[in-house]
C-alpha positions as CSV (number, residue, x, y, z in Angstrom):
1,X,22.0,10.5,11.5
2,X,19.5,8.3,10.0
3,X,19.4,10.1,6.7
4,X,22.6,10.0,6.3
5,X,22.8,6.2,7.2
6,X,20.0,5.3,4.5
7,X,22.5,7.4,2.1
8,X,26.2,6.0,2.6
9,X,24.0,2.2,2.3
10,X,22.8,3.4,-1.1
11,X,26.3,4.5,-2.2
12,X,28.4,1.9,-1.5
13,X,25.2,-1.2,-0.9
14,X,24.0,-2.8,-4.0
15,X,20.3,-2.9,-3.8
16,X,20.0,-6.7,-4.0
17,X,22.5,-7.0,-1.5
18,X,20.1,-4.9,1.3
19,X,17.1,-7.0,-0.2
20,X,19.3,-10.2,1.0
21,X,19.6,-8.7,4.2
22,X,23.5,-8.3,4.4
23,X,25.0,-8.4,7.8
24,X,26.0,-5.5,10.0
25,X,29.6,-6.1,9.6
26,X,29.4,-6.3,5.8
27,X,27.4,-2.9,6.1
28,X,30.2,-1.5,7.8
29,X,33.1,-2.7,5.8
30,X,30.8,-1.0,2.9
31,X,30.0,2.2,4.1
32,X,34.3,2.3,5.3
33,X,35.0,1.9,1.5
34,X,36.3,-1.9,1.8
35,X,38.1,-3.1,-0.7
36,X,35.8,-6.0,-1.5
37,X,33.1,-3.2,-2.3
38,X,35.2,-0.8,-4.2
39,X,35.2,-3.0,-7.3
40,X,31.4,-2.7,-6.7
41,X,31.2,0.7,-6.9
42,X,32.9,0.8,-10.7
43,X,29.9,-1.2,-11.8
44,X,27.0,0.4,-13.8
45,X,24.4,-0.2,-11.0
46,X,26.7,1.3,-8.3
47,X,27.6,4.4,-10.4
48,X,23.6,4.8,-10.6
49,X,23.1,4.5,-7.1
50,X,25.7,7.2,-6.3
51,X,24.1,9.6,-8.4
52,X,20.7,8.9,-6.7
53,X,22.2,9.5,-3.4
54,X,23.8,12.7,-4.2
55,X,20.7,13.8,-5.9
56,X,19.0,13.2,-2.8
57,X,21.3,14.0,-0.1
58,X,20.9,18.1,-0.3
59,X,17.3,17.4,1.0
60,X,18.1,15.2,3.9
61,X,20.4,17.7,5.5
62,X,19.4,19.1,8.8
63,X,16.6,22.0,8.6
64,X,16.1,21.0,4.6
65,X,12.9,19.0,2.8
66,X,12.8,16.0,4.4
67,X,13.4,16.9,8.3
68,X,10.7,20.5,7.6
69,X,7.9,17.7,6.6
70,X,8.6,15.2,9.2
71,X,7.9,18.1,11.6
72,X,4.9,19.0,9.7
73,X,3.6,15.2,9.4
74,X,4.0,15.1,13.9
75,X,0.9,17.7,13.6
76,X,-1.6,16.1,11.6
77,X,-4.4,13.5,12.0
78,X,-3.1,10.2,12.1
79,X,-5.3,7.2,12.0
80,X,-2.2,5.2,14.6
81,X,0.1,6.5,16.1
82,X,2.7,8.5,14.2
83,X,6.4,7.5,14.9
84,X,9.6,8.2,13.9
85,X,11.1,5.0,13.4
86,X,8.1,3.5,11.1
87,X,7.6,6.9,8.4
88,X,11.1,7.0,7.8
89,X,11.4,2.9,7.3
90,X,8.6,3.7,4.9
91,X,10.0,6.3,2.7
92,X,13.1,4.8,2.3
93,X,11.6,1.8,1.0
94,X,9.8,4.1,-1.5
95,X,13.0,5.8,-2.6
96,X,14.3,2.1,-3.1
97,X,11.6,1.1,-5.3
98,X,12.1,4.1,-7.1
99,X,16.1,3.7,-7.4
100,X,15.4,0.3,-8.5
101,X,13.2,1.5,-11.3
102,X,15.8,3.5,-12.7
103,X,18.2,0.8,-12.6
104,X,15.9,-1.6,-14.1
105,X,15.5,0.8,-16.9
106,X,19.3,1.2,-17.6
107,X,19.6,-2.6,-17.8
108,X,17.0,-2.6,-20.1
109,X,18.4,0.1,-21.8
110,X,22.1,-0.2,-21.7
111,X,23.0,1.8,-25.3
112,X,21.0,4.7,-24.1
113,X,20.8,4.5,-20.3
114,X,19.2,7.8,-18.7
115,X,21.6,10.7,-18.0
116,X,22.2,11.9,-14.6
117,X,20.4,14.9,-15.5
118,X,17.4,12.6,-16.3
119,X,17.8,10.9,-12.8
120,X,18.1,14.5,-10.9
121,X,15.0,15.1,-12.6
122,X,12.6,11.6,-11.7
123,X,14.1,11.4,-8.3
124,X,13.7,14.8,-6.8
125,X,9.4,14.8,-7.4
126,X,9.5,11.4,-6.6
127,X,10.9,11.8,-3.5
128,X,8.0,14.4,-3.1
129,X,5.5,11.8,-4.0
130,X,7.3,9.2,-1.3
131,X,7.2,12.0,1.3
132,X,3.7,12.5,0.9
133,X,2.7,8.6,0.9
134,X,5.1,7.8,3.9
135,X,4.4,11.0,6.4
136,X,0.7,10.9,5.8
137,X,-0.5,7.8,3.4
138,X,-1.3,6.9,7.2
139,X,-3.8,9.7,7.2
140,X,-7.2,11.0,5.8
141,X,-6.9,12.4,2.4
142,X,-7.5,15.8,3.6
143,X,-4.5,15.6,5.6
144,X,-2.5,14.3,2.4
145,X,-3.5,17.2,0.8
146,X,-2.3,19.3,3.8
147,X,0.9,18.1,3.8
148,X,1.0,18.6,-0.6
149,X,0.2,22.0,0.5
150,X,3.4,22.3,2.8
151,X,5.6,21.3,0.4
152,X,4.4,23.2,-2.1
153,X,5.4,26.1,0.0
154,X,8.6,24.5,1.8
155,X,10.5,23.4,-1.7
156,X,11.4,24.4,-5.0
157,X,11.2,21.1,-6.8
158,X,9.1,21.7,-10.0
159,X,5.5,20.7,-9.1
160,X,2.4,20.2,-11.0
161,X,0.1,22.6,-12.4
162,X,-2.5,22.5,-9.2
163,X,-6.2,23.8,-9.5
164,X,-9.8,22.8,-9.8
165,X,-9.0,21.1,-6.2
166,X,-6.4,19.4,-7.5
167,X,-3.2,18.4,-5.3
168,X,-0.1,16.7,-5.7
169,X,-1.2,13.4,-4.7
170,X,-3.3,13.6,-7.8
171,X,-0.1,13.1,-9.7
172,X,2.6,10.2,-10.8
173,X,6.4,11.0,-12.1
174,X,6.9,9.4,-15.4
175,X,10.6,7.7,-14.8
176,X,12.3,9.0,-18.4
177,X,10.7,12.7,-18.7
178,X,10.7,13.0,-15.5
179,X,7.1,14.6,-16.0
180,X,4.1,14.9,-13.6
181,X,1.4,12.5,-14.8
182,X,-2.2,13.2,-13.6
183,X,-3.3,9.5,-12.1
184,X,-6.7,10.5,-13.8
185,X,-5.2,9.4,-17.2
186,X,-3.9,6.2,-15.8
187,X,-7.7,5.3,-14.6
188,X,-9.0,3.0,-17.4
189,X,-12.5,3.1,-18.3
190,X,-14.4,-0.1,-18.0
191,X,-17.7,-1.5,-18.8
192,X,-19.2,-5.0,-16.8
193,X,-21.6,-7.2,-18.0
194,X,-24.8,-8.0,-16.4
195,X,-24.3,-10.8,-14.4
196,X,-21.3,-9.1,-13.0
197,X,-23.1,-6.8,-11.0
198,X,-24.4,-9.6,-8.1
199,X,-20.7,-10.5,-8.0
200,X,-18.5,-10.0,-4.9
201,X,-14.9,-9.5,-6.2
202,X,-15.5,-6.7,-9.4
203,X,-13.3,-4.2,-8.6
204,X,-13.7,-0.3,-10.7
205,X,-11.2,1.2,-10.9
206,X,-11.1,4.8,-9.7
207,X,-8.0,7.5,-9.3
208,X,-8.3,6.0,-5.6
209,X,-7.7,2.2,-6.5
210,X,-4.7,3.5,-9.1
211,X,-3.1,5.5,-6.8
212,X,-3.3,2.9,-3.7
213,X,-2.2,-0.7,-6.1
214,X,1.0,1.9,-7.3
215,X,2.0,2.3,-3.9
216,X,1.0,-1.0,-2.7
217,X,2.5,-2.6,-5.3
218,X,5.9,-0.2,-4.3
219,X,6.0,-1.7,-1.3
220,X,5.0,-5.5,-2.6
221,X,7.7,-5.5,-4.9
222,X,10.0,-4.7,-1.8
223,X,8.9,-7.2,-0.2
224,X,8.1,-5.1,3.0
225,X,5.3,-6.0,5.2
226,X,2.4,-3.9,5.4
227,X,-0.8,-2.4,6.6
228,X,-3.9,-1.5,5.3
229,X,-6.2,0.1,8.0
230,X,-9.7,2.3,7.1
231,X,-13.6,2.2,8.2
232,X,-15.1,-0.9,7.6
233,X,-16.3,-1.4,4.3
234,X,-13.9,1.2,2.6
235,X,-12.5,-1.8,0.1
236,X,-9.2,-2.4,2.0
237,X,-9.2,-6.1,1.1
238,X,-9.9,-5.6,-2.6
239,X,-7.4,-3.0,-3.0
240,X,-4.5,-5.0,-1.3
241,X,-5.8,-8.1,-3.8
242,X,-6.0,-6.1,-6.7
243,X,-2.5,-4.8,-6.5
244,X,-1.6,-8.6,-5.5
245,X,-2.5,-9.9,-8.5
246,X,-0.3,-7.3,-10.5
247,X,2.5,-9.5,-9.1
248,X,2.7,-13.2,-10.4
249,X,5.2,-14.4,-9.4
250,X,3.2,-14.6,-5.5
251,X,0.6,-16.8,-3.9
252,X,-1.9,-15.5,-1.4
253,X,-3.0,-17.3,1.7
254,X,-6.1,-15.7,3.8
255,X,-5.8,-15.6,7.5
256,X,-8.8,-14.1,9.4
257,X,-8.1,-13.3,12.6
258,X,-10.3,-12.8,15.6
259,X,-9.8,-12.1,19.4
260,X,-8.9,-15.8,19.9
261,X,-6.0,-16.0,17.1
262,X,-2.5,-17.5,18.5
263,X,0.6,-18.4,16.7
264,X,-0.1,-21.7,16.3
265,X,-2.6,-20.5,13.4
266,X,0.6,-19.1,12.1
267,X,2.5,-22.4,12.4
268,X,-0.6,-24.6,10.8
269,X,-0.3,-22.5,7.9
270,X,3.4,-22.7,7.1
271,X,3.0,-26.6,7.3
272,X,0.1,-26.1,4.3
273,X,1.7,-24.0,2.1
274,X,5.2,-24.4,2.8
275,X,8.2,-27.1,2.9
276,X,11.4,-27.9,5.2
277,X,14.5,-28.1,3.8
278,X,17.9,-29.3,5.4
279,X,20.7,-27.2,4.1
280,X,24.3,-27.0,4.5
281,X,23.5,-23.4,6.7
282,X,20.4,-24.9,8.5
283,X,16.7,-25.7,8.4
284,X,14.9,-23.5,6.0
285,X,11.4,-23.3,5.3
286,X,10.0,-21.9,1.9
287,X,6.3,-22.1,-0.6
288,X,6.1,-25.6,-2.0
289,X,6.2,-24.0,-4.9
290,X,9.7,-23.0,-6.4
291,X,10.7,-19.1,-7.3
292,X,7.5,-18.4,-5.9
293,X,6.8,-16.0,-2.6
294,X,4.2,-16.9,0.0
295,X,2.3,-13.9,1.0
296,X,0.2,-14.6,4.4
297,X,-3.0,-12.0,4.4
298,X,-4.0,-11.3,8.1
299,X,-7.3,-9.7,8.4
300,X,-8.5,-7.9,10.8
301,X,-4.3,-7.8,12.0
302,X,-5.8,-5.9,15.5
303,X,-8.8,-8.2,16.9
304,X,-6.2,-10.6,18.7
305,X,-6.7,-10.0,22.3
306,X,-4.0,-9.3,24.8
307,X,-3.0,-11.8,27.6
308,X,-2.1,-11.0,31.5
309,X,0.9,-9.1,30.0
310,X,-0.4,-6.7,28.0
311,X,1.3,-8.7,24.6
312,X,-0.5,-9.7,21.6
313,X,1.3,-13.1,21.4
314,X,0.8,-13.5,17.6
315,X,1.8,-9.9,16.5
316,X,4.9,-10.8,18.7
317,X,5.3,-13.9,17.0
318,X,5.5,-11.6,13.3
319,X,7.5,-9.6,14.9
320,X,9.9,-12.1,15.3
321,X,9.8,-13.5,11.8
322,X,10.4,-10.3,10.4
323,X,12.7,-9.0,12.5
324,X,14.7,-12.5,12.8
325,X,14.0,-13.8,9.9
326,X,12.9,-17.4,11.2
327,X,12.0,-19.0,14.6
328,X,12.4,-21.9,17.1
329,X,11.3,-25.0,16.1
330,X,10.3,-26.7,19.7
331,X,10.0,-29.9,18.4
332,X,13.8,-30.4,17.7
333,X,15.1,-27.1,19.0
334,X,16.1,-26.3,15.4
335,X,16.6,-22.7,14.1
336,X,13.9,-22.4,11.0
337,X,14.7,-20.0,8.7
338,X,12.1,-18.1,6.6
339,X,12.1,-18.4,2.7
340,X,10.1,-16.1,0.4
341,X,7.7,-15.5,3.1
342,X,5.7,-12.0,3.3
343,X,3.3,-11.1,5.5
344,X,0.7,-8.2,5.1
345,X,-2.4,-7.0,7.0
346,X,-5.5,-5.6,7.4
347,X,-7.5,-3.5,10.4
348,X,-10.4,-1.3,11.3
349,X,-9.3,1.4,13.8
350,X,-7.7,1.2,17.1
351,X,-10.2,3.5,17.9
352,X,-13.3,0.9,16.9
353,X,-14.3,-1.6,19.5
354,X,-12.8,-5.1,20.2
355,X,-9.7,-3.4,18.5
356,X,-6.6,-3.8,20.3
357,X,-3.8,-1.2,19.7
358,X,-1.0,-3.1,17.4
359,X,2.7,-2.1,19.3
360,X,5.4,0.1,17.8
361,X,8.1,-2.2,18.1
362,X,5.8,-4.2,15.6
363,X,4.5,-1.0,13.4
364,X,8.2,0.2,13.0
365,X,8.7,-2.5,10.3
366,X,5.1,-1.9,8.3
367,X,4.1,0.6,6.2
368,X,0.8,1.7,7.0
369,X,-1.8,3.1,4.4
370,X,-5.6,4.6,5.4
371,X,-7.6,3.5,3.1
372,X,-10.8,5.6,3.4
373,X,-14.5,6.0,1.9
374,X,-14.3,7.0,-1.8
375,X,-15.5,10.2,-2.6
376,X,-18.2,11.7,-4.4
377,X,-16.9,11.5,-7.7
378,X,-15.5,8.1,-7.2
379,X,-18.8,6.9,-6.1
380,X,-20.3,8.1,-9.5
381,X,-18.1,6.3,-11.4
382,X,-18.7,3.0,-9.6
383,X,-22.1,2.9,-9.5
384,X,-22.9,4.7,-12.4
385,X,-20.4,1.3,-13.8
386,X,-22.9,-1.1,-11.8
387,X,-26.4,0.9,-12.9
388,X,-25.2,0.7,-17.3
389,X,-24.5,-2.8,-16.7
390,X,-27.3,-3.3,-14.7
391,X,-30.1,-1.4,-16.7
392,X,-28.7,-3.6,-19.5
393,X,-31.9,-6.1,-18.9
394,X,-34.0,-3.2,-19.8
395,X,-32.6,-1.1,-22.9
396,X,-35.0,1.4,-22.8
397,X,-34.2,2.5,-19.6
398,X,-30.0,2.5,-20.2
399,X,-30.4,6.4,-21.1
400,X,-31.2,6.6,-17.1
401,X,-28.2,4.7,-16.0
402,X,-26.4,9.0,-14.9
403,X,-29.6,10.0,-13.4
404,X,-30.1,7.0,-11.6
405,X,-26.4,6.7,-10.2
406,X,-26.4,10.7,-9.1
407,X,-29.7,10.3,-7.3
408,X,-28.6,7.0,-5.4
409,X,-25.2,8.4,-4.9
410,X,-26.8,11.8,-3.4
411,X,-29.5,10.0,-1.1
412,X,-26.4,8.2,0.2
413,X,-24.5,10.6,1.6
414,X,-27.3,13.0,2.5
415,X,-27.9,9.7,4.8
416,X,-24.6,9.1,6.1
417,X,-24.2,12.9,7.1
418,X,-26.9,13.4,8.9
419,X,-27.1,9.4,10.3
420,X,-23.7,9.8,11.8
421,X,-22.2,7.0,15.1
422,X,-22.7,10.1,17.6
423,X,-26.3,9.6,17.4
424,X,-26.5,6.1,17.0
425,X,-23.5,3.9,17.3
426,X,-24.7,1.1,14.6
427,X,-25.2,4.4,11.9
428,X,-22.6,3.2,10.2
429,X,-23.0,4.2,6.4
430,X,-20.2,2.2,3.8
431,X,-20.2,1.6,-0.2
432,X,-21.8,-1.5,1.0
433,X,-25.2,0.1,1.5
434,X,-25.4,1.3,-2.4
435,X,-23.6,-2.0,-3.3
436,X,-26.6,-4.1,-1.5
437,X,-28.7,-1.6,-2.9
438,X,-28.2,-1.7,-6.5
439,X,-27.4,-5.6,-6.4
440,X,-31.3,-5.4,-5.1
441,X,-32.7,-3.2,-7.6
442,X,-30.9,-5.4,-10.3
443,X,-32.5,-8.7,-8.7
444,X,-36.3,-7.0,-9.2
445,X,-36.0,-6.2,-12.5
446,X,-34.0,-9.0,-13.9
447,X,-37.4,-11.3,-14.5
448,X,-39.4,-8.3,-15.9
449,X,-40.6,-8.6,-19.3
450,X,-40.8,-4.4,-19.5
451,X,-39.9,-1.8,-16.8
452,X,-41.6,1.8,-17.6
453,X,-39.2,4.7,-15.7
454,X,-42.3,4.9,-13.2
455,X,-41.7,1.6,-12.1
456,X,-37.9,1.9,-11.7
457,X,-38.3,4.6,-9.6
């Protein structure tokens, strides 16, 4: 039923029309063919979306693709609770992004827009790279790489050539071949200077980074909320900033919150950055600045604490604006109506303490990404980034920058396997250890004159 919901809006709803938030009796009178729509559905765009939905709709059916790995995804580590409602909100705002590329592309394009053979092509391995990202992007990469597995088995969708520990989710779709793209070509090799390496905000990228911005940004450019939730110190904050900035046309307003946060810190902010307008349909409130969206950051989303009810009175009070769109002003009694708003968040696990579970009824609307530790070899190619730049003060020593990075790298997670929170609940190893640590072997040698390899070790 859902499924085939999502697919008679994408047939007869213009995309900018479900972006506006149309009403439920206009989606009605679409989906029944009304007459108002039907001149619609002549249009280029509407012609494009048609063919999307009947190159997806064989894999929605009942006991097909889509319904095989939602069943899967129900058996696998999640780092929340897994529901229904909240996956399937997420993948078909993936699918979106993705049939809005496409149409993007023919505007852009009109002489030679792509063929519906083109289309079949991009949109059935995408919707294998949104299946993956929406049924476990909420989970530890092993379990992504589970689920890659299932479907490698469950569908016959051309895949990517997988080996060397490769899986799918080391892959993008280029939009006109239609072409898996390993996201290892996409990482761009970069080299800091010195002084960058005692900075807080340089970001390297890794096939991590790439692969979280692309979806983040996905979802961004939707303007969906979302969250971010991973072990402290795992670089949830920079990665939802980096893929911020790809967007300009936002503005970013931090919001930490604590056990103590209420709505009214939500209210004191839209007074800052925002402006009411009186309008012909009501109050509306939108960013002071014009063709601009506001995105409010809420970190650390889960710390607020529940009152005598059990409710988190601010995640209620997003609820509301996302769901309704606006809230009661008490001053006046005046209905305020969001403008260009977006909210997005950030947690630790439920599981930590002080964290507070967030509600379903909330979740349902937010995708939700783990954003874990990076690996081995992403760890070497951050570090081994900081140590060239770093060993920079001392040029005879640069040829050690590899050595150096491989040894610190190893020691580090020799350390945080054997120093694990069973033994000790403060062992709690992050990037942030090697971060401090190189930032203090950079700070000893910067005033040396001469360093032998001796005295760097």
């Amino acid at each position: 039923m859902i499924f085939r919901h999502y697919l008679d809006t994408l047939r007869h709803v213009p995309l900018e029309d479900i972006d506006e938030g149309i009403s439920a009796t206009r989606r009605a009178a679409a989906a029944q063919g009304s007459s108002s729509l039907e001149a619609n559905g002549t249009s280029p765009v509407m012609v494009t979306q048609q063919t999307c939905a009947t190159c997806l709709a064989p894999f929605f059916e009942q006991g097909n693709l889509a319904c095989k790995a939602l069943e899967h995804a129900r058996t696998l580590q999640h780092i929340m609770d897994f529901t229904t409602m909240r996956v399937l909100s997420t993948l078909f705002s993936l699918l979106n992004k993705a049939v809005r590329s496409i149409l993007e592309y023919n505007g852009q394009h009109s002489d030679f827009p792509l063929s519906p053979d083109q289309i079949e092509a991009y949109l059935t391995k995408r919707l294998v790279y949104a299946l993956i990202w929406s049924f476990a992007g909420d989970a530890p990469l092993s379990m992504r790489v589970a689920l890659s597995e299932f479907l490698q088995r469950a569908t016959t969708i051309e895949l990517p050539p997988l080996g060397s520990g490769l899986s799918i989710i080391d892959y993008d779709v280029a939009l006109v071949t239609g072409e898996w793209v390993p996201w290892q070509s996409k990482v761009p090799v970069v080299e800091i200077e010195t002084h960058k390496v005692s900075e807080a905000d340089v970001i390297i990228p890794t096939v991590d980074t790439v692969r979280h911005e692309e979806v983040l940004y996905s979802w961004l450019s939707e303007h969906k909320p979302l969250i971010l939730c991973g072990p402290p110190g795992s670089g949830k904050t920079m990665t939802l900033f980096s893929a911020l900035r790809k967007l300009p046309d936002l503005e970013v307003v931090g919001l930490n919150f604590s056990s103590a946060t209420t709505p009214e810190l939500i209210m004191k902010t839209f007074e800052q950055y925002c402006e009411y307008r009186k309008t012909p349909n009501g109050v509306i409130l939108s960013p002071l600045l014009i063709g601009r969206w506001l995105v409010v950051f809420c970190d650390e989303i889960n710390l607020p604490a529940t009152d005598k009810y059990g409710t988190q009175r601010v995640i209620s009070f997003l609820r509301q604006l996302i769901e309704c769109g606006g809230y009661w002003r008490a001053s006046d009694k005046q209905w305020v109506q969001l403008e260009r708003i977006q909210f997005v968040g950030a947690c630790n696990p439920p599981t930590d303490p002080g964290r507070v579970p967030l509600s379903h009824r909330f979740m349902r609307h937010a995708p939700l990404v783990m954003v874990d530790y990076p690996g081995e070899i992403s760890l070497n190619q951050i570090y081994g980034t900081f140590a060239r730049a770093m060993l920079k003060v001392v040029p005879t020593l640069r040829a050690y920058a590899s050595p150096l990075t491989s040894a610190m790298v190893d020691l580090y997670l020799a350390s945080q396997k054997r120093f694990t929170p069973d033994i000790q609940a403060h062992y709690i190893y992050s990037p942030r250890e090697l971060t401090r640590w190189m930032r203090g072997i950079y700070e000893a040698i910067k005033p040396l004159d001469a360093l032998t390899v001796e005295g760097l070790i």
